[in-house]
C-alpha positions in Angstrom: -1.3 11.5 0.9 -0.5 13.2 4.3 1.4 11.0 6.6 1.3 8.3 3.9 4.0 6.1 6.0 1.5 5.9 9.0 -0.4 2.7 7.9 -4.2 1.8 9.3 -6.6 1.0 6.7 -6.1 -0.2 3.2 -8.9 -1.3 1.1 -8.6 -0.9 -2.3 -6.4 -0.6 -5.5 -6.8 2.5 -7.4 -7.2 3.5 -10.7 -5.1 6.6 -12.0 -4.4 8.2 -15.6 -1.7 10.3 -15.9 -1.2 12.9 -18.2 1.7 14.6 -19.8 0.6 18.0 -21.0 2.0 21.3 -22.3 0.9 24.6 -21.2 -1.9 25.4 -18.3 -2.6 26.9 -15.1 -3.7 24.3 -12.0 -6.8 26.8 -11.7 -8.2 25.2 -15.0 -8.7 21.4 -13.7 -11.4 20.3 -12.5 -12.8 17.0 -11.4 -12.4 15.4 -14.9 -9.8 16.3 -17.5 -9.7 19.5 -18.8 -6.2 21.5 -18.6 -3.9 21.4 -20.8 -1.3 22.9 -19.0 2.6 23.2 -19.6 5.3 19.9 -19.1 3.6 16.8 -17.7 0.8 17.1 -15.5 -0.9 14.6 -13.5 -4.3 15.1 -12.7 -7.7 13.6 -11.5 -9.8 12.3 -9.2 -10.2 9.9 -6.0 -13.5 8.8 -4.6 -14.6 9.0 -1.3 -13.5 5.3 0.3 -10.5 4.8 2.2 -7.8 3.9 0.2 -4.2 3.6 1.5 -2.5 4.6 4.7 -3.5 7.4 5.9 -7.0 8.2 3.5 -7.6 8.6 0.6 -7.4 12.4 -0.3 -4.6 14.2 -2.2 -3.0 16.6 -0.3 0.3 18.9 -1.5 3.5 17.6 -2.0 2.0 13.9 -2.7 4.2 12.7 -5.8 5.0 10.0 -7.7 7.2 8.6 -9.5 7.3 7.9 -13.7 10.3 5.9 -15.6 9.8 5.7 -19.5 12.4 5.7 -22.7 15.7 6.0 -21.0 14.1 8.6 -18.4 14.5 7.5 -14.6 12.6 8.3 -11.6 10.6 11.1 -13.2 8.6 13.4 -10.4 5.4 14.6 -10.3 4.3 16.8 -7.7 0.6 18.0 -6.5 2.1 21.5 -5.8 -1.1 22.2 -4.2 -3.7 20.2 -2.3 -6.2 21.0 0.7 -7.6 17.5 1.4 -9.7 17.2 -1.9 -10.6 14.3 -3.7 -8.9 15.7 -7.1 -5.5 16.5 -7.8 -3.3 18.2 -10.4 0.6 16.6 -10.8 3.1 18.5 -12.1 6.2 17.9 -13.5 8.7 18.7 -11.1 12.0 17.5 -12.0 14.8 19.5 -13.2 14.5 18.5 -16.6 11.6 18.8 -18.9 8.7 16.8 -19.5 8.5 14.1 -21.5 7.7 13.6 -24.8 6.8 10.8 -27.7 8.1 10.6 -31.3 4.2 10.6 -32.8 5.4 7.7 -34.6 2.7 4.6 -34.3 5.0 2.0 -34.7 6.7 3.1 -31.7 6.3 1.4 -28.2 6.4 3.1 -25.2 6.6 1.0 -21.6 5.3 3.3 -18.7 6.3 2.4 -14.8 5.1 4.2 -12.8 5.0 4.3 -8.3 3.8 5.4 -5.3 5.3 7.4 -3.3 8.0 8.5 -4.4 11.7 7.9 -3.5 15.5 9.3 -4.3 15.9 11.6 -6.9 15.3 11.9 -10.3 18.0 9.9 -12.6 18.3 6.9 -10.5 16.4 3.6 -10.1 15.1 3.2 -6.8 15.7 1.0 -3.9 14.6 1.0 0.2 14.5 -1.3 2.9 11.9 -1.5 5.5 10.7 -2.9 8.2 6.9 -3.3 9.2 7.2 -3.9 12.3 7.7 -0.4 12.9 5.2 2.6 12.0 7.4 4.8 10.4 9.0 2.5 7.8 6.6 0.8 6.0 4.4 2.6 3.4 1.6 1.6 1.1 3.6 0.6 -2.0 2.0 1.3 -5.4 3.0 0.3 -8.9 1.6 0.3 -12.4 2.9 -0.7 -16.0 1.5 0.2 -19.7 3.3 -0.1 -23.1 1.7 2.1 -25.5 2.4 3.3 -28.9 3.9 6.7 -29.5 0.9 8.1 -31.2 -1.0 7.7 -28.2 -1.0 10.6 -25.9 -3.6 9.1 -23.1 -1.9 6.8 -21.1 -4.0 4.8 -18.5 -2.1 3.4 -15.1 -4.3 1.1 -12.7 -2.1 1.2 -9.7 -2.1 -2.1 -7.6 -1.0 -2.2 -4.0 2.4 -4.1 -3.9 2.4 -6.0 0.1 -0.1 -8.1 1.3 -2.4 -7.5 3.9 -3.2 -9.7 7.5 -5.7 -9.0 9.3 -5.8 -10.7 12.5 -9.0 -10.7 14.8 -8.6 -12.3 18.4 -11.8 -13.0 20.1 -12.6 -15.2 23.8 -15.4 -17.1 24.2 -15.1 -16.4 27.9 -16.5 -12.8 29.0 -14.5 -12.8 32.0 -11.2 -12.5 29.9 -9.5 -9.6 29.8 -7.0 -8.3 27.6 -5.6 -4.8 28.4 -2.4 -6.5 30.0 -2.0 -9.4 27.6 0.9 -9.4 25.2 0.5 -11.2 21.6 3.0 -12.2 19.2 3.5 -14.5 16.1 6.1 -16.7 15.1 7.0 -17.6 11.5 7.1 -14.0 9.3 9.6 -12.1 8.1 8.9 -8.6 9.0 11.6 -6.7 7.2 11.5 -6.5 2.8 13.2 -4.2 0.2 11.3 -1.9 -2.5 12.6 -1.3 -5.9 11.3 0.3 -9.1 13.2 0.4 -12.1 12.7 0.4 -16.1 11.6 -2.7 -15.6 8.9 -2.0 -13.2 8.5 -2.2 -9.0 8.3 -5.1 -6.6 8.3 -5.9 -3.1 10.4 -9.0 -1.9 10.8 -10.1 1.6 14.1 -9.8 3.1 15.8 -10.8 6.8 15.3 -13.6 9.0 12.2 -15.3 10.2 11.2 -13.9 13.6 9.8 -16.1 16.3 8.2 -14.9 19.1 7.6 -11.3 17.8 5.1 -8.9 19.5 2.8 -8.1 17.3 3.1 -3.8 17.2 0.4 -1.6 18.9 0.1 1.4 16.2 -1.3 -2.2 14.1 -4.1 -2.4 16.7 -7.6 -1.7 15.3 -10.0 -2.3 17.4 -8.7 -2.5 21.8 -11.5 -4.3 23.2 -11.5 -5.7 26.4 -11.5 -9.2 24.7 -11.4 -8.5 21.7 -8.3 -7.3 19.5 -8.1 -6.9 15.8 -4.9 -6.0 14.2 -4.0 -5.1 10.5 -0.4 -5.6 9.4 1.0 -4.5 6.4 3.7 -7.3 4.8 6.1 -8.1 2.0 4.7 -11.1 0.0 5.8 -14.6 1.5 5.6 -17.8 2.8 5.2 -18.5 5.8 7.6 -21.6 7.4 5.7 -24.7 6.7 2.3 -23.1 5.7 1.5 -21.7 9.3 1.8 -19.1 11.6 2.2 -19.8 15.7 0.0 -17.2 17.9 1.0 -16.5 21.7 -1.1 -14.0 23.8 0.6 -13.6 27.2 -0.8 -12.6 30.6 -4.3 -12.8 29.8 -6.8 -12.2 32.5 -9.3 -14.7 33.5 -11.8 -14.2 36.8 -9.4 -14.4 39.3 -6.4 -16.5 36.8 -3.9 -15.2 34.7 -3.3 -18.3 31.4 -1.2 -18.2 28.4 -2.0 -19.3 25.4 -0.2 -20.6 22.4 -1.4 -22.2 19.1 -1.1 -22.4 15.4 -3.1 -21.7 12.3 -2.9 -22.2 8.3 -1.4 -19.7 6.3 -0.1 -21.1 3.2 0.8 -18.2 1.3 1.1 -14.3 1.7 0.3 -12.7 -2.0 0.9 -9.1 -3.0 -2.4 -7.2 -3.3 -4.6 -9.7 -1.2 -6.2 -9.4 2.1 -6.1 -11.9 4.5 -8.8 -12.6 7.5 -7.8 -14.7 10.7 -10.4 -14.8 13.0 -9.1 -16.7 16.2 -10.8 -18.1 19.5 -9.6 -18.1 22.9 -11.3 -21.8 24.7 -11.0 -23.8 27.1 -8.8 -26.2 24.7 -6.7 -23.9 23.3 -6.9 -21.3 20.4 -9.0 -22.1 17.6 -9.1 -20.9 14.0 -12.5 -20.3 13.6 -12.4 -18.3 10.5 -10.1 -17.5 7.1 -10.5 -15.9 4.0 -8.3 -14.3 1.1 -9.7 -11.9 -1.0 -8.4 -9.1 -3.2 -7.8 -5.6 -1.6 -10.9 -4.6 -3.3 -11.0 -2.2 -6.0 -13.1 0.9 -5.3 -14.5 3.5 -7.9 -12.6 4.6 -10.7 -10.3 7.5 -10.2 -10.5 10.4 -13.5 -6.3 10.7 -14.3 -5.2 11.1 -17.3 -1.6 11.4 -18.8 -1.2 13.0 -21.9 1.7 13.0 -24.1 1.9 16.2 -26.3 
């Protein structure tokens, strides 16, 4: 996806096939499966919903990354995209594609990622932090074992961080929040990424950060008092089940208050969402609103990988 590491608005996990082919142009695919082209070739379809990062259309040079039978960190490359919803992978390692025995009685265990990292031969490994804009990304992973008479192989990708979404409201219509600062207490904001053989996680990693502004490029919605913000995170928990909010310098009439207050969050679960909604009063801050959900899953995507 372009600018995949600049995160805004996730929504869904997605359902891919990959395919492993042997001998066709990328001007014979279509929106469904119909090449059969040369090496391994990954190809389908995304539907019009926002998806990940930064949209959710393929565009060239998206890749990902493929780790079956003793073969690491396997590319494959949409060599050519213009913002469509359907795209055709390639194999583009410096080997050759991969292939089963035919045998039935064989069992094959697929990993696959998104996006991809390092080089092909190696098992993969980053650190990140997502505080900042440029270094987190929208961690994908599936997993299928199939037998080696099967040539369609079927990944569901799932969305490896958790979500928080964090929506900041005042009861007051006087308040006014365009010189307010807010920040939370009890995260860790930095994890590591890793896919393997055995698969790819997400763990959180680093210290827990008190005090830590929250970072603009997170801000979805700048109202005057209003704020919503939607942070990506590794999976956690929190310090004692519960976050601390401070919002500084906010704007009252003719006062300028600070406010500081904490709210329930037990856990932090790879692949949910979760909804704060929090009120600015008179007494304080008040939780007046929190759900978990599952990033929900949107309309099939057509990819199929074929073993030849």
């Amino acid at each position: 996806m372009k600018n995949i590491k600049y995160v805004k608005l996730i929504t869904g996990s997605i359902l891919f096939q990959s395919l492993l082919l042997t001998g066709c142009s990328s001007d014979s695919i279509d929106s469904d499966i119909s090449c059969y082209g040369k090496g391994v070739t990954m190809s389908g379809s995304l539907p019009d919903a926002g998806t990940r990062a930064s949209g959710n259309k393929w565009n060239a040079n998206d890749k990902i990354g493929v780790f079956v039978s003793g073969r690491k960190n396997m590319p494959y490359l949409l060599s050519e995209g213009n913002g469509s919803f359907y795209g055709n992978f390639d194999y583009a390692g410096t080997d050759s594609g991969f292939d089963t025995d035919g045998n039935a009685a064989t069992t094959y265990s697929y990993q696959a990622y998104y996006p991809y990292i390092g080089s092909e031969g190696s098992d993969v490994s980053e650190s990140f932090d997502s505080s900042i804009q440029t270094s987190v990304k929208d961690y994908l992973a599936a997993s299928v074992n199939e037998s080696g008479d099967n040539k369609l192989i079927s990944f569901q990708f799932s969305h490896l961080l958790s979500k928080l979404i964090l929506v900041i409201q005042t009861q007051f219509e006087i308040t006014d929040f365009r010189s307010s600062t807010f920040s939370l207490s009890g995260l860790k904001w930095n994890g590591s990424f890793t896919a393997n053989a055995s698969g790819a996680s997400v763990n959180a990693s680093g210290n827990i950060a008190n005090n830590k502004e929250i970072p603009q490029w997170a801000l979805s919605n700048n109202g005057k008092n209003r704020r919503t913000y939607e942070l990506l995170l590794p999976p956690q928990t929190p310090t004692g089940g519960k976050l601390t909010l401070n919002v500084d310098n906010v704007t009252q009439g003719l006062r300028t208050v600070n406010y500081q207050g904490e709210f329930p969050l037990s856990n932090l679960e790879k692949g949910k969402v979760y909804t704060v909604t929090l009120t600015l009063t008179g007494d304080g801050i008040m939780l007046h609103g929190n759900q978990i959900s599952d990033w929900t899953k949107i309309a099939d995507s057509n990819v199929t990988l074929e073993v030849q």
